[in-house]
N, C-alpha and C positions, 0 to 999 in steps of 0.2 A: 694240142689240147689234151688233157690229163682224159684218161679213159673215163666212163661214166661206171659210180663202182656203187652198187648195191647192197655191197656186205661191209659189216660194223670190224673194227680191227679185234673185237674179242672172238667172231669166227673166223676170221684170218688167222687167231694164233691156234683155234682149236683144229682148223685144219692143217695147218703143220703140224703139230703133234701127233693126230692122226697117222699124216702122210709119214712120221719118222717111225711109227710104229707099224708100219708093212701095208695101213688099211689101202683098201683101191680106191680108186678115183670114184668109181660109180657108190661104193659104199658108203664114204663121206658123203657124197652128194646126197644123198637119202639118210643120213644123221643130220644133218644141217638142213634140210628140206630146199637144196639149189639143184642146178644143173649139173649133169658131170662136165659139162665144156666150160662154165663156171668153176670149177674144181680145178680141171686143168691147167687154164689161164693162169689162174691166180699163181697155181705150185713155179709155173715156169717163169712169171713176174719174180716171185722168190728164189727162183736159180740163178736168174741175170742178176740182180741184188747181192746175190752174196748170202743170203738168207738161209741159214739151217737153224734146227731146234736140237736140243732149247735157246731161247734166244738172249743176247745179253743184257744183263742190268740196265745199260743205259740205252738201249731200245725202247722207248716210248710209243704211247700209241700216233705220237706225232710225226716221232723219226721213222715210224713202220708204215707210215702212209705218208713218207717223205719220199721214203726207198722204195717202196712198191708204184708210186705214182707218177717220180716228176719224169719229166722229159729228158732223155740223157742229152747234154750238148748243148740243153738250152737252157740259158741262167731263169730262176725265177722272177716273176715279171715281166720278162719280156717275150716278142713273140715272134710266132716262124715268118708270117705274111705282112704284108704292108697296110695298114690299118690307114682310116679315112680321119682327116682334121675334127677330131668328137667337139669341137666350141664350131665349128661352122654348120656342120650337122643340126648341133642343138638351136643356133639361128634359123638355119632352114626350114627346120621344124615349124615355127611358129608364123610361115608363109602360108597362107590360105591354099586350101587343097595339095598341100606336099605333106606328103607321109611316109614312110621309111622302105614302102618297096622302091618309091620314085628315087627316093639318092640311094638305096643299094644298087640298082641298077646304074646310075651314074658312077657309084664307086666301081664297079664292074667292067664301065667302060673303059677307064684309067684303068682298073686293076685285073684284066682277064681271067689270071689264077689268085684271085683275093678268097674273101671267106664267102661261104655260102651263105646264103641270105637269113636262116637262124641263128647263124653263129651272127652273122652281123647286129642283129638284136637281143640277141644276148649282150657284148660289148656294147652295145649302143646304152642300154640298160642300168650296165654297171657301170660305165663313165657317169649316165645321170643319177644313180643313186650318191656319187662322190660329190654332187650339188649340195646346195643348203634345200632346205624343206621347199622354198618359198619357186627356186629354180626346177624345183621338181614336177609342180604343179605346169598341164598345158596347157598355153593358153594361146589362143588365134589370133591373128594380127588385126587389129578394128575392132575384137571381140569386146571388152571390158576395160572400162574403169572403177578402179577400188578407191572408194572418198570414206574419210574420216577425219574426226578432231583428234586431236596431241594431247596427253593428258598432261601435258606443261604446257605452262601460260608465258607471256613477255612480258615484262613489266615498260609501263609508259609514261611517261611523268609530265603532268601540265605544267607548260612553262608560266601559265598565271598563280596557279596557287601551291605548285610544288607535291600535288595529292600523285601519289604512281596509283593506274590501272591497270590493270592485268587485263591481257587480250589474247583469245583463243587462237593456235593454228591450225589451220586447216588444208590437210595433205593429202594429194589425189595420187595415184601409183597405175600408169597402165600396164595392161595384163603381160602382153607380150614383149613390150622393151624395157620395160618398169621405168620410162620417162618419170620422173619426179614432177610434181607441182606442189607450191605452197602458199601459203597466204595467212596472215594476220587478219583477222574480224574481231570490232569489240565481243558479240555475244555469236552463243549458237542456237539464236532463235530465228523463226522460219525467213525473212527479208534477208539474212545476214550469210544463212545455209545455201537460199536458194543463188541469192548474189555473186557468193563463191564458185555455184558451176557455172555461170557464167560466163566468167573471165574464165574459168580452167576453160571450158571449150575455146573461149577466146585465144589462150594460150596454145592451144592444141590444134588449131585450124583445121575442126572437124570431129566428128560425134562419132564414139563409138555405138556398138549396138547395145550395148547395157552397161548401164551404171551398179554400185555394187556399193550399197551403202551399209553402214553399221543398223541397229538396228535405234536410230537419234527419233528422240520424239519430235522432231522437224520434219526430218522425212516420214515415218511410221509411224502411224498413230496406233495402232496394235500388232506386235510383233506374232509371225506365227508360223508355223513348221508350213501348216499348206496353203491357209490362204493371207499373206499379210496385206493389212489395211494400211494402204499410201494413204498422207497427207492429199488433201484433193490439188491444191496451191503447188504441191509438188510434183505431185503429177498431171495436172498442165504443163508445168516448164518442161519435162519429160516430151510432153506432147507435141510442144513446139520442136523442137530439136530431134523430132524422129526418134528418141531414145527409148529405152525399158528403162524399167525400174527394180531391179531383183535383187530386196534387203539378204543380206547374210543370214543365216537361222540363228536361232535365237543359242547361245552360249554353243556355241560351233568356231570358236575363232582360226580354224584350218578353212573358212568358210572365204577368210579374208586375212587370210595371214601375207597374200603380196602388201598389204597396205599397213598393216600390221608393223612384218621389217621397214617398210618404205616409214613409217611413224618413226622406231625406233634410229633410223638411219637420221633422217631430217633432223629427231631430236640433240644428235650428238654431233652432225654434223653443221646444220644453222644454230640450234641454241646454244651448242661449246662456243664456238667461232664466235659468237654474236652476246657471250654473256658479261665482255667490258664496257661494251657500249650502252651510252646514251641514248634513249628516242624520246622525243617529244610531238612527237604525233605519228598515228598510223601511217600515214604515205611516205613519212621517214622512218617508219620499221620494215613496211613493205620493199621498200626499195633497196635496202640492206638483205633483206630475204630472198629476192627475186635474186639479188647476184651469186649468195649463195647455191640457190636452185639453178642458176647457169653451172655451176664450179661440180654440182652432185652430177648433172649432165655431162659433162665433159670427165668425168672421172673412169677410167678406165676399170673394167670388170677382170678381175683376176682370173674366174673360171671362165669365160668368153669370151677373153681376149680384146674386147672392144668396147666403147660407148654406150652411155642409154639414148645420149643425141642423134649416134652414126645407125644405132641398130634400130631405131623410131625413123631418122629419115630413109634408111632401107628396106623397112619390110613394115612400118608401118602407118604411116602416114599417107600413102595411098589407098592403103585399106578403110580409112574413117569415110563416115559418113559427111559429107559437101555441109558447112554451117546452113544455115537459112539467113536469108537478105538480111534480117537487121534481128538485134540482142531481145530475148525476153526481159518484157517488161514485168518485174515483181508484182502480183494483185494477192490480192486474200480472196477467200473465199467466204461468203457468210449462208446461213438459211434462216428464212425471216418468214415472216406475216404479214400483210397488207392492212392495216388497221383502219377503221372505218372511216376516215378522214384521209382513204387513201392517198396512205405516205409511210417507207420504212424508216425503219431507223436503223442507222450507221455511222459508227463513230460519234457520236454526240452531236448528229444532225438529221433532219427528216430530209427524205428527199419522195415525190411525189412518183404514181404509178397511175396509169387508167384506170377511172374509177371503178371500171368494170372487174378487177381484179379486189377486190375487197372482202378481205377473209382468205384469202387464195396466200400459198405458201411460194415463194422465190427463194431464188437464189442473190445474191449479192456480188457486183465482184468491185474492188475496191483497187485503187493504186492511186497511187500519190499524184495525180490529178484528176480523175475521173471517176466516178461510181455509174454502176450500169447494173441492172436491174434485168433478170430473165427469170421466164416463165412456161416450163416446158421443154425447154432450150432455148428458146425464142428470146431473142433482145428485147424485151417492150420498154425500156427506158434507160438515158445516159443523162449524167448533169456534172457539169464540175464540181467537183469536190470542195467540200466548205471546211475552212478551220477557221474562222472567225465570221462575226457578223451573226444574221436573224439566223434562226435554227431551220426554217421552212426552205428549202428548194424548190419551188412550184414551178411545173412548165401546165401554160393555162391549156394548152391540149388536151392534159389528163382532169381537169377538172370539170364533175358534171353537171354545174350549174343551170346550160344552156340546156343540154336533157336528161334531169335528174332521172339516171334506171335505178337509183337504192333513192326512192322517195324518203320511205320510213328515216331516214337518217338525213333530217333538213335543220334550218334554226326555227322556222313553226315547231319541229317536235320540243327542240329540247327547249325554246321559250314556255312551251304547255307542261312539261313537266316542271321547271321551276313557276309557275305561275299556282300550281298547286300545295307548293311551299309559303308563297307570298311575294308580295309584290317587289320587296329590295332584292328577293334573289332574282327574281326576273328581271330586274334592272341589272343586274350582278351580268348572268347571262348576255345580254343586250349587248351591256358593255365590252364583255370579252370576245363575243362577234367582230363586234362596229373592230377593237382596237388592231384584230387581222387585215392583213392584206385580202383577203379571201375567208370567207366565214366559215366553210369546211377545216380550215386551218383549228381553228378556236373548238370543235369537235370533239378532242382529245381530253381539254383542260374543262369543257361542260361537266365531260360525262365523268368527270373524276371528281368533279367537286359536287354533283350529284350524290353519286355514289359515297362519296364522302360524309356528305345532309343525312344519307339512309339513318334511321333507327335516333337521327338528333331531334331532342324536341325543337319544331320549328318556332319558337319566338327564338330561341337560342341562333339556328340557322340564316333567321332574317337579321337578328343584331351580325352575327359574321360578316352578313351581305354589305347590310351598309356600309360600315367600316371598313370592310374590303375596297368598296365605289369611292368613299371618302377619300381613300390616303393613295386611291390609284393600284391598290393592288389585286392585279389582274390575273394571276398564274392559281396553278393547283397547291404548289410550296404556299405560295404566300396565305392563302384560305387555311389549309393545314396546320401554321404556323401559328394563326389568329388564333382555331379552337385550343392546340394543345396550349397555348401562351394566356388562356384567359383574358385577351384582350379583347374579344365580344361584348364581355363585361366594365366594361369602361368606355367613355367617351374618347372618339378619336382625337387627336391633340390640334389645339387650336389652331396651329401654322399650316396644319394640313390643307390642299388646294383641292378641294372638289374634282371627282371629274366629271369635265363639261360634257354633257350627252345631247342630242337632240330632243325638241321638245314632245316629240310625237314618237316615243320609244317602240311605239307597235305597230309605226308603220311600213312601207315597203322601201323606207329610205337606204334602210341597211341590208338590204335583201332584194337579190336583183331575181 
């Protein structure tokens, strides 16, 4: 090891000169403000050398602390002791609770007279500075995954009409073996984002302790130095899986630069490879991708001498976290209002709640079969999910027919408010009761078509009504439509079919 030298080669020459002008040791050392044992050293460094003054032309400050420094006998670069395998080390490292006194020590037992345990992290050190940036970063085995999209897309072509879509990649990089994952999705909206860790866990058979995302408005809904707002939808899935969720900081991309190269590698390695081919549907891109992401696995690392496959099933695949029994199921998240006809709305359909919740704010949670309705935390409602048919989902449970606790809100009220308009709107009302399953249903379309009447002169209002009853039309649109359409003003059309109502419109026939 080259001595450790303190002085600059321009007082090195000003101490030869000195020394060739008679001055002493101790005298130079107190011109140069060093040691006289510093003084000494150095002149007799310069004896062994060959070194008198003045010195020649091609004596540089390089060749002067070439001659003064290296090691006689020993070429440079290499060394006196037997150093430890630096790509196994760097593996080792990245085993939970091994750190570098525990393999100095093991290299000590192999090497009795090796280096001392600073010098060995010194070496250790400078072997990892000869990494790329990405190998430099530590990371623990189980610790992280790095997820992101590819800023290249695949192009996909429907085989019926010939149109190509471009479909996003989406590349996950673990921390410690930098396993690769990828995937094609048409979008990177929140079903598609959260879809993707899915199957990566799927892939990974097992969950590390944090996820490590860009800063995607799928996952993050406000990016921020100290406290970032997760999507809620995504952090559930988070939930389920035992995982964190710790976005990158905002324009930090050392933050996630494993996933970063792992992006730029996938790009040049899947989309070079993959840019003659044909796909005509995603699970024939995907499957094309998946083999590629086998071929980046099995590829052998130059600086570690090994696999992302071999150093994932050795150091860290027993470190993830055990999956949970069965896959997160994708939900949205919504926050709503319980409307006085206790019933939310989701997706372009009502689905019903205890009427006792009315006015009361929920949560929603939605997936492609089911909506479920909570309040406080608490479940108070699940219904299948409707994409076609009546818009009401009623479970007669929640309806407070049998003991009305929100009186004020009955069909007496809202028959007594159109009844002070006139008589066809209260037929109007009547009828859009009677035409519900349930008259709480019709609640919604009263109080809008009231509120609608406010401020109309009521002959204007009662012509609406009729004509409304007349042609059957029963909704808040249809009313709406009548006034701006000026068809109040005119007689309904002859073909039109009345609708039949009961003869005794105010009595308890419609109202249990």
């Amino acid at each position: 090891m080259p001595a450790r030298r303190q002085l600059t080669m321009r007082q090195i020459k000003q101490m030869l000169r000195l020394a060739h002008e008679g001055v002493s040791s101790r005298e130079i050392g107190r011109t140069l403000g060093i040691a006289r044992s510093t003084v000494q050293d150095n002149l007799v460094r310069a004896s062994a050398a060959g070194l008198t003054w003045p010195l020649d032309r091609e004596v540089t400050d390089t060749v002067l602390e070439q001659r003064l420094f290296a090691r006689a006998g020993v070429k440079q670069g290499m060394r006196r002791l037997p150093e430890p395998d630096w790509p196994s080390v760097i593996r080792e490292m990245r085993r939970p609770g091994v750190n570098l006194t525990v393999l100095w020590e093991e290299y000590r037992e192999v090497h009795p007279h090796g280096y001392g345990y600073s010098r060995f992290c010194d070496l250790y050190r400078e072997f990892e500075r000869r990494l790329t940036p990405v190998m430099r970063q530590h990371h623990a085995a189980g610790d992280k995954v790095f997820v992101d999209y590819s800023g290249k897309k695949v192009g996909i072509v429907d085989p019926t009409t010939g149109i190509v879509r471009e479909a996003e990649i989406f590349v996950a990089v673990l921390g410690a073996s930098s396993l690769t994952y990828a995937e094609a999705t048409w979008t990177q909206t929140l079903p598609d984002w959260i879809g993707a860790h899915v199957r990566l866990f799927r892939f990974l058979g097992g969950v590390p302790r944090l996820v490590v995302p860009d800063n995607l408005k799928s996952g993050v809904h406000k990016a921020s130095f100290y406290d970032p707002e997760i999507n809620r939808s995504y952090g559930m899935m988070a939930e389920h899986y035992g995982t964190g969720v710790l976005p990158a900081r905002p324009r930090k991309p050392r933050d996630k630069a494993k996933v970063e190269a792992g992006v730029r590698f996938a790009q040049s390695y899947i989309l070079g490879r993959l840019r003659r081919q044909t796909f005509f549907s995603l699970a024939e891109c995907n499957a094309a991708i998946a083999a590629m992401v086998e071929r980046i696995n099995a590829h052998r690392m130059r600086r570690l001498g090994t696999t992302r496959r071999a150093l994932f099933e050795a150091i860290e695949r027993a470190a993830l976290r055990p999956l949970p029994e069965q896959d997160y199921t994708f939900a949205e998240w919504r926050l709503a209002r319980v409307n006085l006809d206790y019933h939310v709305e989701a997706g372009g359909f009502l689905y019903s709640v205890p009427h006792a919740l009315i006015r009361e704010q929920v949560d929603v949670r939605l997936t492609a079969r089911t909506v479920e309705v909570f309040h406080r935390g608490q479940r108070v409602a699940a219904h299948e999910r409707r994409y076609t048919g009546r818009r009401h989902g009623t479970d007669p449970d929640h309806m407070p027919s049998a003991h009305r606790r929100y009186a004020e809100w009955s069909p007496e009220r809202f028959r007594r408010w159109a009844r002070g308009i006139g008589p066809e709107t209260e037929g109007l009302v009547i009828a859009i009761l009677h035409d519900r399953p349930h008259p709480e249903q019709g609640f919604r379309t009263c109080l809008g078509i009231l509120r609608l009447y406010r401020g109309l002169d009521p002959g204007r209002a009662e012509a609406a009504s009729a004509r409304a009853v007349a042609v059957g039309a029963l909704t808040y649109k249809s009313i709406a439509s009548i006034l701006s359409l000026g068809l109040d003003r005119s007689a309904p059309p002859a073909e039109a079919a009345p609708v039949m109502l009961h003869p005794n419109l105010r009595g308890p026939r419609y109202f249990h």
